[in-house]
C-alpha positions in Angstrom: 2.0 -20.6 6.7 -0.8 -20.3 4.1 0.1 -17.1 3.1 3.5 -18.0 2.2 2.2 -21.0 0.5 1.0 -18.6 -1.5 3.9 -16.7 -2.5 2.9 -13.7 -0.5 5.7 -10.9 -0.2 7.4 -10.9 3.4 6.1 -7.3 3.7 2.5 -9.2 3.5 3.1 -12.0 6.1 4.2 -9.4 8.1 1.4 -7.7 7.8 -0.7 -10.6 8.5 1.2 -11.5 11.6 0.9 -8.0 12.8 -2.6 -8.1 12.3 -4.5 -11.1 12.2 -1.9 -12.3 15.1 -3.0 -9.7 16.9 -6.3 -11.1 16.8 -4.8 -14.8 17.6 -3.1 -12.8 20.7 -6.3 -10.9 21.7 -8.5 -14.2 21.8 -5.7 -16.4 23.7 -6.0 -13.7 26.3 -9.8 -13.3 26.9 -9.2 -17.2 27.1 -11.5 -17.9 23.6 -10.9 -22.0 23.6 -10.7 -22.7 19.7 -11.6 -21.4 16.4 -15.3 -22.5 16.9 -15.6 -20.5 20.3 -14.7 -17.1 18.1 -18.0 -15.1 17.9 -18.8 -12.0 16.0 -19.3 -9.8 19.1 -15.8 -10.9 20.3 -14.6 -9.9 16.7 -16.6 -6.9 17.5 -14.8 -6.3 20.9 -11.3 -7.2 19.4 -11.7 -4.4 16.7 -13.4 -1.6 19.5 -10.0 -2.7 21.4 -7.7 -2.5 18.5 -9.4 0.9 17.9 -9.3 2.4 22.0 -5.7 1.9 21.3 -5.6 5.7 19.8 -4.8 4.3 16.1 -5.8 5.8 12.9 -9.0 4.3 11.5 -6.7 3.3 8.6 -5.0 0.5 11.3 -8.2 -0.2 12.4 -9.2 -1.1 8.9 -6.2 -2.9 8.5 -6.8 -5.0 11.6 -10.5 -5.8 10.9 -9.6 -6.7 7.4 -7.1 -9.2 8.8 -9.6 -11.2 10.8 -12.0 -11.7 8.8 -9.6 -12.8 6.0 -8.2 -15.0 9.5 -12.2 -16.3 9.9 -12.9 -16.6 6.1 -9.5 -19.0 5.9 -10.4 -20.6 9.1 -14.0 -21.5 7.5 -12.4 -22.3 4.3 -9.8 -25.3 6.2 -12.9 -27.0 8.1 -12.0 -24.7 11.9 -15.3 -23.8 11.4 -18.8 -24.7 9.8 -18.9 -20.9 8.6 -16.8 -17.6 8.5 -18.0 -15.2 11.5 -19.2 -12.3 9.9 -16.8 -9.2 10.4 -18.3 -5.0 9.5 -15.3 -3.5 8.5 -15.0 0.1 9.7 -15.2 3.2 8.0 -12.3 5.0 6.7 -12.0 8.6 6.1 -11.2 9.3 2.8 -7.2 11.0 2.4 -6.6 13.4 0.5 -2.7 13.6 -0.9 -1.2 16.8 -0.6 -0.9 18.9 -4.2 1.3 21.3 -4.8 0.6 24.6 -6.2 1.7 25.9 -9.6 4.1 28.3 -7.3 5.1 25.7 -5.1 6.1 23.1 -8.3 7.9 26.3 -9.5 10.1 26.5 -6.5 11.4 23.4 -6.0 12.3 23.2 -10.1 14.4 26.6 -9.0 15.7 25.1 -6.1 16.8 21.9 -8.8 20.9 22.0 -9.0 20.8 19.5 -11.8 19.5 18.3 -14.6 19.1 14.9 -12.5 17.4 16.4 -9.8 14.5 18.6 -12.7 14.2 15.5 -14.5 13.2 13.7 -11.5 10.9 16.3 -9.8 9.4 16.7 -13.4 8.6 13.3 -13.5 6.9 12.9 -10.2 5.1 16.0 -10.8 4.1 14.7 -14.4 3.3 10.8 -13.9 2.3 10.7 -9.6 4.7 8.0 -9.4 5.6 7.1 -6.2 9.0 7.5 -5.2 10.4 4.0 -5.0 8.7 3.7 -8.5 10.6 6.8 -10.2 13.8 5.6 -8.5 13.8 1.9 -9.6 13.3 3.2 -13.5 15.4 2.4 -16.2 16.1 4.2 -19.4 15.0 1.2 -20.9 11.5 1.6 -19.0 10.9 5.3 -20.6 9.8 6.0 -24.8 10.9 9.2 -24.7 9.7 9.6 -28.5 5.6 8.5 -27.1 6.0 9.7 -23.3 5.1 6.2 -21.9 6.5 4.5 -18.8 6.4 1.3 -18.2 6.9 -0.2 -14.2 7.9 -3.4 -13.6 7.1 -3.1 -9.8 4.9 -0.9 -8.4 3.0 -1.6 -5.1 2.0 -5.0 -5.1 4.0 -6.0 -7.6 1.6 -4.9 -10.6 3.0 -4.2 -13.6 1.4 -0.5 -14.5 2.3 2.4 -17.5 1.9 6.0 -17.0 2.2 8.8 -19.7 4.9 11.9 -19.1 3.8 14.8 -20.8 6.5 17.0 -23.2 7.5 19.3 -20.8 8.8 15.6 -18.9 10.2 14.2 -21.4 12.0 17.7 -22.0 13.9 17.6 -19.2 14.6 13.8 -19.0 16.1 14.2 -22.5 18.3 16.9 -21.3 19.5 15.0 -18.3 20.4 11.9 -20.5 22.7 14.0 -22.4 24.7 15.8 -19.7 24.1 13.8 -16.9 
């Protein structure tokens, strides 16, 4: 309920229920009587558990940041005289696929329309996602300065990018034919 007190997106209280209510669901089974009874080698034993699942370490993350935002909240309402304290695991750092010079210059060639270069040019350009690039506008894009403006990128955080000339190239020539 807090969390959509606070105006949280569904895809968040999801995400918390998922997640922290696994950790609700963990306790109630190793029969842990109350928010006061929850100790940090439980959280400890929740996480390893969460973890022996076969998981990335990214959901492991995800789960251990859960509870102790669950813990921290149950401190903060008076559960508990103090927040457990929680480690959160390490996660290996990803790195996003690039695509060659060649491999940009094939899938331009393999572009049928002006739609489809103007598009691949500006996710190539700007490393917008793809949700991002597809909710645009024209009003969202100076083609005279290059800058983009999103009105909802993840998390809802207002964000610009800059397209370069050879962008703002092709998304000129798709306004006029397309």
């Amino acid at each position: 309920m807090s969390r959509r007190a606070s105006l949280c997106t569904d895809a968040s209280i999801a995400y918390y229920r998922d997640t922290a209510g696994g950790f609700v669901r963990w306790a109630i089974a190793q029969g842990i009587e109350g928010p006061t009874a929850i100790s940090g080698q439980q959280v400890r034993a929740y996480i390893a558990s969460v973890a022996a699942r076969g998981v990335s370490d990214g959901t492991v993350h995800a789960h251990a940041r859960a509870t102790k935002t669950f813990l921290r909240f149950l401190a903060m309402e008076g559960y508990r005289k103090e927040a457990v304290p929680v480690t959160l695991p390490k996660v290996a750092a990803k790195r996003l696929p690039v695509l060659t010079p060649e491999q940009v210059r094939a899938v331009l060639g393999a572009c049928r329309t002006a739609r489809d270069t103007a598009l691949v040019l500006l996710l190539v350009d700007t490393g917008l996602r793809r949700a991002e690039a597809l909710s645009l506008t024209w009003g969202d894009v100076d083609l005279e300065s290059g800058i983009v403006r999103l009105r909802s990128g993840k998390g809802r955080k207002a964000r610009t990018v800059v397209a370069g000339v050879t962008c703002r190239r092709g998304l000129l020539r798709y306004r006029w034919t397309g």
